[in-house]
Backbone bond lengths (Angstrom), bond angles and torsions (degrees), N, CA, C in turn:
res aa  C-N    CA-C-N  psi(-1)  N-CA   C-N-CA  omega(-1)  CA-C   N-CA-C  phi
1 X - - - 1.467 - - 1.526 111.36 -
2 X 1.318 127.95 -32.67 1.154 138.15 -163.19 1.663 97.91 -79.95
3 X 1.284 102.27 -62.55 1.716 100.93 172.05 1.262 126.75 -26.12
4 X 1.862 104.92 -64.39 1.580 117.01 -172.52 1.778 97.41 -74.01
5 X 1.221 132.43 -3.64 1.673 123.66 174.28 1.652 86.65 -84.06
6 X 1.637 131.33 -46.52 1.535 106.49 -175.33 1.916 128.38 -62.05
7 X 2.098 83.50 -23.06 1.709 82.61 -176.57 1.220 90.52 -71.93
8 X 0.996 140.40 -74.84 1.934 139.56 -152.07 1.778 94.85 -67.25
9 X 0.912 133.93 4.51 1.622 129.43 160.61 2.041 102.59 -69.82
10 X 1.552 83.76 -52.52 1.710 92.17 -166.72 1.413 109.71 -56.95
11 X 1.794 130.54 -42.29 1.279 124.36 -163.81 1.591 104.14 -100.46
12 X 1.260 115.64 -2.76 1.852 120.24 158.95 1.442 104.53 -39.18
13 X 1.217 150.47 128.89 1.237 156.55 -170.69 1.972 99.82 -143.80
14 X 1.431 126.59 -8.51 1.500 116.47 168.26 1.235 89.92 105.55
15 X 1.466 136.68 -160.31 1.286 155.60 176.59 1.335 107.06 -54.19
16 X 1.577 129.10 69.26 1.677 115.86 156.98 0.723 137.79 -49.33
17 X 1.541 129.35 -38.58 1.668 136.24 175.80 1.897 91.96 -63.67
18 X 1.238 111.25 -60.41 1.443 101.68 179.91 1.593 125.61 -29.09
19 X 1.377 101.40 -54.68 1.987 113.64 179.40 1.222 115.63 -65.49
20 X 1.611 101.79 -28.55 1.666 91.40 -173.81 1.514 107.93 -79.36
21 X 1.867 121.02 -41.26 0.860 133.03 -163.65 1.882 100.91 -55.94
22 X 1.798 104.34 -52.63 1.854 106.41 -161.20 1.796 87.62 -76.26
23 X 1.288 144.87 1.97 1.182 116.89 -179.05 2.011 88.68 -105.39
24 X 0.929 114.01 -17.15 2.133 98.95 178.43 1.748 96.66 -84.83
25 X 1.169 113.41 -21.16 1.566 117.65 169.64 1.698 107.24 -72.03
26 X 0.934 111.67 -40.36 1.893 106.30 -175.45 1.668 98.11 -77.53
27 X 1.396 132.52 -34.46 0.908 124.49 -173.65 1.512 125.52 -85.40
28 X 1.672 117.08 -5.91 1.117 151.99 104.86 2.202 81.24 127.26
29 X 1.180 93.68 38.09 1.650 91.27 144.63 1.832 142.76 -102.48
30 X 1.552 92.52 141.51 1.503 84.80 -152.53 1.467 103.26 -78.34
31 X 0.944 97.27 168.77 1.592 120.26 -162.83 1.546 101.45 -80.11
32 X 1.451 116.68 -50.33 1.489 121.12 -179.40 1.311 112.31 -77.59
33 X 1.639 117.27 125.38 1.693 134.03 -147.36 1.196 121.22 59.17
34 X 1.477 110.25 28.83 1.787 95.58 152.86 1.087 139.32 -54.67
35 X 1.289 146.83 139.43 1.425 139.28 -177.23 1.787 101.59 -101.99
36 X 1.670 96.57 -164.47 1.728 95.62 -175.53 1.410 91.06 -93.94
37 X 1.946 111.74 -35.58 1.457 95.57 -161.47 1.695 100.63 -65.22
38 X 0.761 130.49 -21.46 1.913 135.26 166.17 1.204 119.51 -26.54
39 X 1.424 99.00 -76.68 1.823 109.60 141.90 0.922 155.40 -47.49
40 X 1.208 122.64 -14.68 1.312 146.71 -166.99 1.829 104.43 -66.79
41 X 1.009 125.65 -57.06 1.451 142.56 177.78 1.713 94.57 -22.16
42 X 1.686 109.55 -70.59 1.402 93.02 -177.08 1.631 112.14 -139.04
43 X 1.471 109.30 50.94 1.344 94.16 155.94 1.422 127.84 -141.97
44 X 2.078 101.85 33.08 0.881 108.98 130.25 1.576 135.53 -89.19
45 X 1.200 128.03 101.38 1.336 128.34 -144.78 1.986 112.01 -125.30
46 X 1.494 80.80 79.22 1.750 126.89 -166.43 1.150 100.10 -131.42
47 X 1.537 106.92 162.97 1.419 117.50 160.93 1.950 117.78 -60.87
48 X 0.780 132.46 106.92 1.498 133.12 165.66 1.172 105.99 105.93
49 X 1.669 114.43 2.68 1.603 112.45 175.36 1.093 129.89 68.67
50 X 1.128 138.92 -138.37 1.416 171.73 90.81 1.739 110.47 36.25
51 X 1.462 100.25 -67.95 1.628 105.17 -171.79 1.862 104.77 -76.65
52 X 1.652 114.08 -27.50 1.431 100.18 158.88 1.297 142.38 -65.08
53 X 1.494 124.04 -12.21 0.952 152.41 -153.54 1.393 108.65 -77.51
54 X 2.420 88.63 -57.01 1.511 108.72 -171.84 1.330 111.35 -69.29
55 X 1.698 113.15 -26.75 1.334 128.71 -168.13 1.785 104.87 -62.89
56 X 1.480 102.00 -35.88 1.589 104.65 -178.03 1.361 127.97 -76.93
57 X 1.521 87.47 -41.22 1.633 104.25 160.02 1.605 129.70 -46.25
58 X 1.061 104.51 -24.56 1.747 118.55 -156.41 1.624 88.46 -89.18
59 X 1.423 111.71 -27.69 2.052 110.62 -176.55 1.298 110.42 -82.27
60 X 1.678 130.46 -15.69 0.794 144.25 -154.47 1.339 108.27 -71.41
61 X 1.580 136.78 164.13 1.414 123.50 121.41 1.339 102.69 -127.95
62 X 1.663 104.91 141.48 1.252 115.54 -170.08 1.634 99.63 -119.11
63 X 1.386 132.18 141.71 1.828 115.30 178.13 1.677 86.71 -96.08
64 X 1.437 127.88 170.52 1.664 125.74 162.14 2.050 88.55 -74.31
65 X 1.504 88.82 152.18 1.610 107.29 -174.28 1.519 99.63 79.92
66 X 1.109 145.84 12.11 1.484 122.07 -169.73 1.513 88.31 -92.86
67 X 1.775 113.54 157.52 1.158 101.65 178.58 1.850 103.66 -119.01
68 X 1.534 104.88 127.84 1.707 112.98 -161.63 1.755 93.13 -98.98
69 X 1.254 97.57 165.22 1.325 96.85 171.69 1.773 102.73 -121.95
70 X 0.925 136.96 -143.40 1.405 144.71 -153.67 1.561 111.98 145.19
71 X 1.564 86.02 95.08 1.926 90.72 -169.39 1.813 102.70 -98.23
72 X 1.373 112.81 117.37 1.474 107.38 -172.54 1.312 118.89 81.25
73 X 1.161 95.84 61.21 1.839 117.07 -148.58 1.887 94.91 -89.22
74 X 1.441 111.68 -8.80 1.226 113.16 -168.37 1.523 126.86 51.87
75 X 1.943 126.17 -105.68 1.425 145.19 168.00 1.528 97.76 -82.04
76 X 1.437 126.04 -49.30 1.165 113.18 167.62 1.877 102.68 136.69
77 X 1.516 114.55 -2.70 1.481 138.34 -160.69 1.848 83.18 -50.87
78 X 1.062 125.46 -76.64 1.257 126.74 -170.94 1.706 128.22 -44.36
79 X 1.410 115.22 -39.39 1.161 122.38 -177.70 2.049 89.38 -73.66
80 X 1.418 120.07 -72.48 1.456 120.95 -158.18 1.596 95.86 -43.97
81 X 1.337 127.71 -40.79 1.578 142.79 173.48 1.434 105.22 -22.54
82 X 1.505 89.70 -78.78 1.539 107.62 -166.94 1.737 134.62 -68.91
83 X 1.487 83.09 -17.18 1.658 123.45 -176.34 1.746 98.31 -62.06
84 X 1.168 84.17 -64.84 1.957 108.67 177.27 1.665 126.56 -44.80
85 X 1.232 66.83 -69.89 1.869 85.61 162.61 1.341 135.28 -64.91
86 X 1.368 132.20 -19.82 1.039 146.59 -147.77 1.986 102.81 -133.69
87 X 1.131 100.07 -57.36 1.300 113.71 160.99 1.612 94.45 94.79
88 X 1.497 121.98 33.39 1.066 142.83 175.16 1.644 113.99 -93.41
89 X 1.622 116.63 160.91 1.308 100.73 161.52 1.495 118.85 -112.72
90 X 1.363 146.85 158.10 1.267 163.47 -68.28 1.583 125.55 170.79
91 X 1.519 116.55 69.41 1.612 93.83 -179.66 1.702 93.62 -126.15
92 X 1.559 92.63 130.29 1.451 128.63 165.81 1.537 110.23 -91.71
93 X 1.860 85.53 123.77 2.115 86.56 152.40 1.199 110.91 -132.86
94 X 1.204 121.18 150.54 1.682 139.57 162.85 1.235 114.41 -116.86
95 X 1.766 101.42 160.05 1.316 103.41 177.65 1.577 111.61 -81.42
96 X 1.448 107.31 -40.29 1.473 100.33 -178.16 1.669 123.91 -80.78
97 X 1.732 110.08 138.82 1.077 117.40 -161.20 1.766 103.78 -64.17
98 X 1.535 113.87 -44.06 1.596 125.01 175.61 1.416 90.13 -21.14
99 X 1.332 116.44 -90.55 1.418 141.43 -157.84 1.403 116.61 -45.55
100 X 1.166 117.49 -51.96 1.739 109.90 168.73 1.621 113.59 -63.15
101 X 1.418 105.79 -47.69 1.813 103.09 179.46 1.883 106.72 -48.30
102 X 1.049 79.34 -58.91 2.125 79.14 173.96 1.269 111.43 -56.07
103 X 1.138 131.56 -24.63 1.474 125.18 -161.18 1.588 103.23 -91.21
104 X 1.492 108.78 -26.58 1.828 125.80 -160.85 1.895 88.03 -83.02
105 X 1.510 116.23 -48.12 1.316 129.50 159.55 1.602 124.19 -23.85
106 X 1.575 103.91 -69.38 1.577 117.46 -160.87 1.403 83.58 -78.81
107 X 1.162 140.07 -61.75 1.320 136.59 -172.66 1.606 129.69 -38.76
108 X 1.462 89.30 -31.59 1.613 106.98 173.89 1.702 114.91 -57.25
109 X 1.453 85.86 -52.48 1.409 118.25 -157.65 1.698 93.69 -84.63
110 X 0.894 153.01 36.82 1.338 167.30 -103.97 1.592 118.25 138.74
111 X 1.456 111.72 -33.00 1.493 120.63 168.04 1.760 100.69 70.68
112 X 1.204 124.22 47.55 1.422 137.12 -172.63 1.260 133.36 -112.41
113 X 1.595 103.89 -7.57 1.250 121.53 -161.73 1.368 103.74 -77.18
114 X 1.321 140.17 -8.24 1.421 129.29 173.32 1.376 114.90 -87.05
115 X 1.676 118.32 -17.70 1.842 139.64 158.37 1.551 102.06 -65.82
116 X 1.139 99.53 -68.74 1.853 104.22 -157.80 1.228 112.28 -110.59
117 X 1.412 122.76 134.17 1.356 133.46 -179.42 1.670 117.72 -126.97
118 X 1.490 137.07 109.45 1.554 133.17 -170.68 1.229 95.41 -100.05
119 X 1.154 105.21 160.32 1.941 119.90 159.02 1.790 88.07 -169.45
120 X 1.784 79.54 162.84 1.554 106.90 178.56 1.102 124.75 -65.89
121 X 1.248 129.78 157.23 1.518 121.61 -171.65 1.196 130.04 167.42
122 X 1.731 120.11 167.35 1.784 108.07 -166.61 1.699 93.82 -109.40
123 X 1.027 125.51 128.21 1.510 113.64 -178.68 1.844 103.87 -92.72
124 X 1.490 111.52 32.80 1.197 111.67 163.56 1.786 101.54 -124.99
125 X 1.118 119.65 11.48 1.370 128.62 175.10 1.833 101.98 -141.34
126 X 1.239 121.95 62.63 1.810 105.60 172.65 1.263 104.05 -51.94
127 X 1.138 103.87 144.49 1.320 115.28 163.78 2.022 130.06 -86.43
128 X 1.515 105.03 20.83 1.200 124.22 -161.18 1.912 113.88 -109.52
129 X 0.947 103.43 171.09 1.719 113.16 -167.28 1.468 109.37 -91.78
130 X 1.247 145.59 125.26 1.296 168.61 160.67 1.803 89.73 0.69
131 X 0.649 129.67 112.71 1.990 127.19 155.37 1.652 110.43 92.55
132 X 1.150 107.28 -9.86 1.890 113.19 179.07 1.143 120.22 -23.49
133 X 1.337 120.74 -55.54 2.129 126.60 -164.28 1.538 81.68 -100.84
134 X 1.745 84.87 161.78 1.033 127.58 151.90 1.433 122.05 -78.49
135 X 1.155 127.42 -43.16 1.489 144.20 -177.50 1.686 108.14 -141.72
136 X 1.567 112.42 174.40 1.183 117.97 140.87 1.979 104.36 -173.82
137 X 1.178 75.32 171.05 1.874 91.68 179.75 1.671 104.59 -126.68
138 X 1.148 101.97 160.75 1.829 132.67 149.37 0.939 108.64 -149.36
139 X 2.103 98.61 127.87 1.310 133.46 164.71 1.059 120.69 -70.06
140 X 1.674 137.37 91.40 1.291 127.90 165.00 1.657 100.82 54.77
141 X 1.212 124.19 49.55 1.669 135.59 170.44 1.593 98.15 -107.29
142 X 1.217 132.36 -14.22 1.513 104.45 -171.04 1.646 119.10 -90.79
143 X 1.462 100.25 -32.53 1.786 99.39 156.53 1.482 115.16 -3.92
144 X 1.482 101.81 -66.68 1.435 114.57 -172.60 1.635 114.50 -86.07
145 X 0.957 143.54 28.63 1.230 134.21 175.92 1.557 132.21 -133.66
146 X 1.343 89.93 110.55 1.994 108.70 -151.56 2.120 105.04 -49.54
147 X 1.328 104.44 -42.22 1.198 106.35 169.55 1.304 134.05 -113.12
148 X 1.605 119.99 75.55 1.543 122.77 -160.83 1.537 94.41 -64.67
149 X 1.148 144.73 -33.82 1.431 114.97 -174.20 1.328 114.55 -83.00
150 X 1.442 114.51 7.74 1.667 102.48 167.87 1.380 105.61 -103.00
151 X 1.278 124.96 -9.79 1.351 125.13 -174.44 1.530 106.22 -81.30
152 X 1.658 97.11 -49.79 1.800 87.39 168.78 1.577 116.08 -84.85
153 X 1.006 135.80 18.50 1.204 137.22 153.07 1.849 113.54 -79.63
154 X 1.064 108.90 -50.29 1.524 124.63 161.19 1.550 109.16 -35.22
155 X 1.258 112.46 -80.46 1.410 123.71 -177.62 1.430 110.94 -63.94
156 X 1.445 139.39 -12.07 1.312 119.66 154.80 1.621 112.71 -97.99
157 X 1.637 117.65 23.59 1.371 113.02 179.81 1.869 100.59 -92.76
158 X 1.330 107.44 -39.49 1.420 134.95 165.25 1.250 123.59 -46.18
159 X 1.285 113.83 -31.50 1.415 121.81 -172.35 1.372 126.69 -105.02
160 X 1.404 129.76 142.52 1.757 126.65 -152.57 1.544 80.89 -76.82
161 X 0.725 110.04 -178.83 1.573 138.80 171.97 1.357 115.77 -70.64
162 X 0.988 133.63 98.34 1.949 141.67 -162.39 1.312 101.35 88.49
163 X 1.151 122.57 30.26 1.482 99.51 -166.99 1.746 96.84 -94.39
164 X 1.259 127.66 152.84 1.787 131.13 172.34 1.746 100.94 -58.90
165 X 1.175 94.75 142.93 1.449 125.42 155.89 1.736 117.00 -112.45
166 X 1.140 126.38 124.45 1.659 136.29 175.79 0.896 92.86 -145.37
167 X 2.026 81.05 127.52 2.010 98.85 162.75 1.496 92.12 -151.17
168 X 1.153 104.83 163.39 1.016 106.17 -163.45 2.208 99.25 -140.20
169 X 1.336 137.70 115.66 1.256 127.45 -154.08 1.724 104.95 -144.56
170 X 1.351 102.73 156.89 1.825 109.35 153.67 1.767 114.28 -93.82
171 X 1.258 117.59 79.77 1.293 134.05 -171.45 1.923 102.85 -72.98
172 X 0.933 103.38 117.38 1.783 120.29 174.64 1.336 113.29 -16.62
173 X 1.440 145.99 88.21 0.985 126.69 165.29 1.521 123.10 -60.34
174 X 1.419 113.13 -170.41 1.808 129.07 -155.70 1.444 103.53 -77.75
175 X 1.930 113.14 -39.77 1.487 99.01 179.07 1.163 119.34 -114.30
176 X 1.816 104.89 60.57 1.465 119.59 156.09 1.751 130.54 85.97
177 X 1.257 107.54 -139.68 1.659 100.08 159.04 1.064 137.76 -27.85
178 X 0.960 120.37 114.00 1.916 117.93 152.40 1.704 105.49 -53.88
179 X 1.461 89.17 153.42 1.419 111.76 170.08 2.017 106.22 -95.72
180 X 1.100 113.28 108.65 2.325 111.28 165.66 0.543 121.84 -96.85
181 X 1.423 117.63 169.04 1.328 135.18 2.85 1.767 102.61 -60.36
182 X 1.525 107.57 142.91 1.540 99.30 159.77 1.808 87.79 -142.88
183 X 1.151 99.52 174.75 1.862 133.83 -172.67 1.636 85.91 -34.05
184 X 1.459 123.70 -60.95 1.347 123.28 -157.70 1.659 117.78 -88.82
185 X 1.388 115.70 -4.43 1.321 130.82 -170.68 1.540 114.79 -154.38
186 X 1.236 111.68 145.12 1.859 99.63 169.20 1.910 88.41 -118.78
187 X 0.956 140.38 37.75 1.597 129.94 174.94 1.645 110.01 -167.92
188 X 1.174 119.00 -0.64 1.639 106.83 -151.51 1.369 111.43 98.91
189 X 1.593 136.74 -66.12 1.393 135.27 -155.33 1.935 114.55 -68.08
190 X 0.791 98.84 134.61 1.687 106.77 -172.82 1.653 109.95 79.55
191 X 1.480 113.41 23.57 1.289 137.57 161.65 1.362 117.01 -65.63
192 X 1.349 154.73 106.99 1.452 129.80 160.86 1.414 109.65 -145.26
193 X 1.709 116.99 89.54 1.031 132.55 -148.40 1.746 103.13 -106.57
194 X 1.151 142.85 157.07 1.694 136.30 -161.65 1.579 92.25 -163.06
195 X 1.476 95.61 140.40 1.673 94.99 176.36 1.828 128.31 -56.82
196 X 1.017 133.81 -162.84 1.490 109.67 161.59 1.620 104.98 -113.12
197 X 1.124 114.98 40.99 1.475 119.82 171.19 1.532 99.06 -118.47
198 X 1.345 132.24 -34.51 1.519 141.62 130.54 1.357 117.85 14.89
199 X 2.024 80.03 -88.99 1.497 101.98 -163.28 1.661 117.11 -74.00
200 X 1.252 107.79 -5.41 1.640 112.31 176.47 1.403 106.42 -95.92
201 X 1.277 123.55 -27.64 1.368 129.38 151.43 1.418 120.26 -24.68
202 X 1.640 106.33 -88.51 1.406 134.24 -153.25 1.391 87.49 -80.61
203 X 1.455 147.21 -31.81 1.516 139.49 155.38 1.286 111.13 -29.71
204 X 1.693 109.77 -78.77 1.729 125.37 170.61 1.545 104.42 -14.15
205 X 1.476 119.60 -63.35 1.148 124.40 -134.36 1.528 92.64 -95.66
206 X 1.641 130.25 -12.13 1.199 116.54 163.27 1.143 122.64 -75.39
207 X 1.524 116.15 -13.93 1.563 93.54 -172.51 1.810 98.67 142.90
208 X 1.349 98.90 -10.97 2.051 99.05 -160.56 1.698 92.11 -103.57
209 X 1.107 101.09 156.28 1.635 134.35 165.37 1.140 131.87 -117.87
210 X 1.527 108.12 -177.32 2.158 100.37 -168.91 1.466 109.75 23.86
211 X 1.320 102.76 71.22 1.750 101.81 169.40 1.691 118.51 -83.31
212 X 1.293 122.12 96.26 1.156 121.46 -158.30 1.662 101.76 -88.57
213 X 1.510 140.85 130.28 1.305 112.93 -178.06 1.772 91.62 -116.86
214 X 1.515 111.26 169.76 1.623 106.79 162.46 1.173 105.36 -129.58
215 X 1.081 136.91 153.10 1.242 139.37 150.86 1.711 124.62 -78.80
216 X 1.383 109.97 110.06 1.344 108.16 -171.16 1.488 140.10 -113.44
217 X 1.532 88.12 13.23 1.713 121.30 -161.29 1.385 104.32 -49.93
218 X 1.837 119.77 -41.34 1.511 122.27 -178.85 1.545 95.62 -69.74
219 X 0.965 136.50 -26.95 1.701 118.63 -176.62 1.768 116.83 -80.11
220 X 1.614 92.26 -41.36 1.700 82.22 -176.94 1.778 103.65 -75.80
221 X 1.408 119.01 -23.68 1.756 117.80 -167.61 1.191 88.65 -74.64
222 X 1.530 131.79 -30.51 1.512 105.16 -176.89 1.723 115.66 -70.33
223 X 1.524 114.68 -45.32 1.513 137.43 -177.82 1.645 102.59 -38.45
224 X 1.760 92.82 -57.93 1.870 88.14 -179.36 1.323 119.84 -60.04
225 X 1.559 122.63 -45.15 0.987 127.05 153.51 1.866 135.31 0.17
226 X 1.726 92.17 -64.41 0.973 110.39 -158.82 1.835 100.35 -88.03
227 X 1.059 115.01 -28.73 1.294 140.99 173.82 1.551 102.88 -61.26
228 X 0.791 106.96 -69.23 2.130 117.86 175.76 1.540 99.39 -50.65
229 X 1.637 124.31 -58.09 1.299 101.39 -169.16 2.152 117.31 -83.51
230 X 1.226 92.16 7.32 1.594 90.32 175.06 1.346 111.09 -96.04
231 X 1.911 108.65 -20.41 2.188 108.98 173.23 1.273 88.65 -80.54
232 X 1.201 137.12 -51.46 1.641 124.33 179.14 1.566 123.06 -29.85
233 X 1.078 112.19 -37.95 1.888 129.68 176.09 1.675 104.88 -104.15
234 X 1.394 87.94 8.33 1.781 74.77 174.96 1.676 116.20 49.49
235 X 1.295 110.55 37.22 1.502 115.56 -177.25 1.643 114.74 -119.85
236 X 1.680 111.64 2.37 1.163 100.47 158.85 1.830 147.47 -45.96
237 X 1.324 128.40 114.15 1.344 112.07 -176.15 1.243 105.61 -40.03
238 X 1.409 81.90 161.69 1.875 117.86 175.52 1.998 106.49 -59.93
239 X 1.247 101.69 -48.04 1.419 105.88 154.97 1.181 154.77 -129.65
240 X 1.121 114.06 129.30 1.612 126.45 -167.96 0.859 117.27 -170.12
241 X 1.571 130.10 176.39 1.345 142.84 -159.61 1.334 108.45 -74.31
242 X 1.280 132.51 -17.94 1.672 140.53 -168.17 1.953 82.15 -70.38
243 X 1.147 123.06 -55.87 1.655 127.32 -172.00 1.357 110.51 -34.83
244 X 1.590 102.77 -31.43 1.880 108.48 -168.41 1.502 95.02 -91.43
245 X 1.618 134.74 -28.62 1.025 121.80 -134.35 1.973 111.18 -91.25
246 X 1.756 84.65 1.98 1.421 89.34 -170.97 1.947 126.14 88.75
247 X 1.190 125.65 166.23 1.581 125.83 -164.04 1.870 105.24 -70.39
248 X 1.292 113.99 -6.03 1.596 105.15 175.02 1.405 98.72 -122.13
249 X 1.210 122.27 37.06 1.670 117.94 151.71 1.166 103.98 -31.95
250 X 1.640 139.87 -65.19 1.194 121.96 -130.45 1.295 108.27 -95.53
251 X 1.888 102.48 -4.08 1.576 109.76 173.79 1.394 122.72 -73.59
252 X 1.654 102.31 -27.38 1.383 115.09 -165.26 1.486 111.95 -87.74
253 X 1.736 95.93 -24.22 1.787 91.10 172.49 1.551 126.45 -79.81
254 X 1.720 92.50 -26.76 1.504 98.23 -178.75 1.837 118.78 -83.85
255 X 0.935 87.63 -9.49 2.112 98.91 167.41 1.514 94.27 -102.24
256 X 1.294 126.62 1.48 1.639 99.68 171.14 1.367 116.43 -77.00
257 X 2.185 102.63 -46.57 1.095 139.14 171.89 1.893 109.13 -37.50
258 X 1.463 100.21 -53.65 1.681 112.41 170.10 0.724 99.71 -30.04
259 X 1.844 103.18 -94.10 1.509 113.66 -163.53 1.407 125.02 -38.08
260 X 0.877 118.72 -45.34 1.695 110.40 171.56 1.441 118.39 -43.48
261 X 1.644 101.06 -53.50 1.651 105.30 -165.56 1.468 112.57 -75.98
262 X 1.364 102.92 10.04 1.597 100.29 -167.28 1.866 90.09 -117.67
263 X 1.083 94.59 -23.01 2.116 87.51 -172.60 0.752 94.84 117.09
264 X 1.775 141.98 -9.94 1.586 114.38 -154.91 1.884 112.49 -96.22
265 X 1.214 88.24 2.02 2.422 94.77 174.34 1.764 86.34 -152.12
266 X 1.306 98.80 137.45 1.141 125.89 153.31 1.667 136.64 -122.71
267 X 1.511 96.38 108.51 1.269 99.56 -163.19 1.809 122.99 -58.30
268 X 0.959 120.84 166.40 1.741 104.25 167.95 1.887 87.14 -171.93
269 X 1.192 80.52 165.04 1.336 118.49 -177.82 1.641 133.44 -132.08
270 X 1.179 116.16 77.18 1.071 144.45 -123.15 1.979 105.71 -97.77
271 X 1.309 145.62 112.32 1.252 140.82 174.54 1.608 106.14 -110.71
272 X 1.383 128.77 147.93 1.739 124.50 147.13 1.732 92.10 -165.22
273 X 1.427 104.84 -151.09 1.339 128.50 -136.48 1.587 98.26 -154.90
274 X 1.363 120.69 141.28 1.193 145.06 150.08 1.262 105.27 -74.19
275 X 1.996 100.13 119.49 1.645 90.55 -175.94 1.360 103.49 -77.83
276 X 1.460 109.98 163.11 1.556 141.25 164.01 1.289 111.89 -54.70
């Protein structure tokens, strides 16, 4: 318990619904008819945001009525996303309390709440019934999670039988360490990173099939990239995920960018199946 109070200590950022709300107020958009893509900028709050999201979405099949889950649902950008699109319904949990209160917020304010539903939570303990979803994903949630084979044991206890698994991670590359602060850590601690030969492993062994992996390292090294040279000109929008990430954003993007180019995280993007 003490552990998962340091991970959800680290992504506590204070009043989120507050920051997001006074920065669409400075930029002087109104609040009444917001959409998700509106939001989208930063509350999908992942590596690559927004455009990873769609990228995951696009592997998907979702029927309308299917019910998805969203483990580490963060603000909630992904579940209202998919909710929309899909014409499915949507329940997200996180560990940190910040993040669901904002998410129960934006959702409001979005008029979504009969699609998408958040609550708090350990995604190594769901709090859910043997076969419930149809599908589910995690966004770049395993960084943080001390016991990945109970987590994917968890998430195929939850899941009907064929149902999709998506996650999407910075999986350990070959020469070792990360370089910090990054997005998921400012020191190493609440770090728990596994190669992606690992994570198709300890999947197998929960229970999942057709483990499809991608390698996606050229998409996010380009994203940071592109991210580093727009704070360099001081031309970052007014909103985005850098707002959540705290005063060494620009440390955490430019050691993300590292780590990649050095071997030390390898990104992937990860699809399978609850066997039958």
């Amino acid at each position: 318990m003490e552990q998962q109070s340091a991970i959800a200590g680290h992504w506590a950022k204070g009043d989120v619904y507050a920051q997001v709300i006074a920065t669409l107020e400075k930029m002087g958009k109104p609040l009444r008819g917001l959409t998700v893509e509106d939001l989208a900028p930063v509350d999908h709050f992942h590596a690559r945001g927004f455009p990873a999201t769609v990228d995951l979405a696009d592997r998907l099949t979702i029927d309308a009525g299917d019910q998805v889950l969203d483990i580490g649902c963060g603000i909630g950008g992904p579940a209202r996303y998919i909710a929309t699109r899909f014409g499915c319904h949507v329940t997200g949990i996180d560990l940190t309390p910040t993040f669901v209160a904002a998410g129960r917020k934006l959702t409001a304010l979005l008029e979504l709440e009969d699609r998408v539903a958040m609550e708090e939570g350990d995604a190594q303990h769901l709090p859910y019934a043997d076969g419930r979803f149809d599908g589910a994903l995690a966004q770049h949630v395993t960084m943080n999670i001390p016991d990945r084979s109970r987590f994917f044991a968890e998430a195929a206890r939850v899941l009907k039988p064929g149902a999709f698994f998506a996650l999407t991670e910075h999986g350990l590359g070959p020469a070792g360490t990360p370089h910090y602060p990054l997005p998921w850590s400012e020191d190493g601690s609440g770090a728990y990173l596994v190669t992606p030969a690992e994570t198709r492993s300890l999947l197998q062994q929960a229970g999942f099939e057709d483990v499809e992996v991608e390698d996606t390292g050229d998409k996010y090294l380009a994203a940071y990239k592109k991210v580093m040279a727009l704070a360099e000109q001081d031309l970052l929008p007014p909103l985005g995920v850098h707002i959540l990430l705290g005063a060494n954003a620009r440390d955490k993007t430019r050691n993300a960018a590292r780590n990649i180019e050095e071997g030390r995280t390898h990104p992937i993007q990860v699809i399978c199946r609850k066997r039958a």
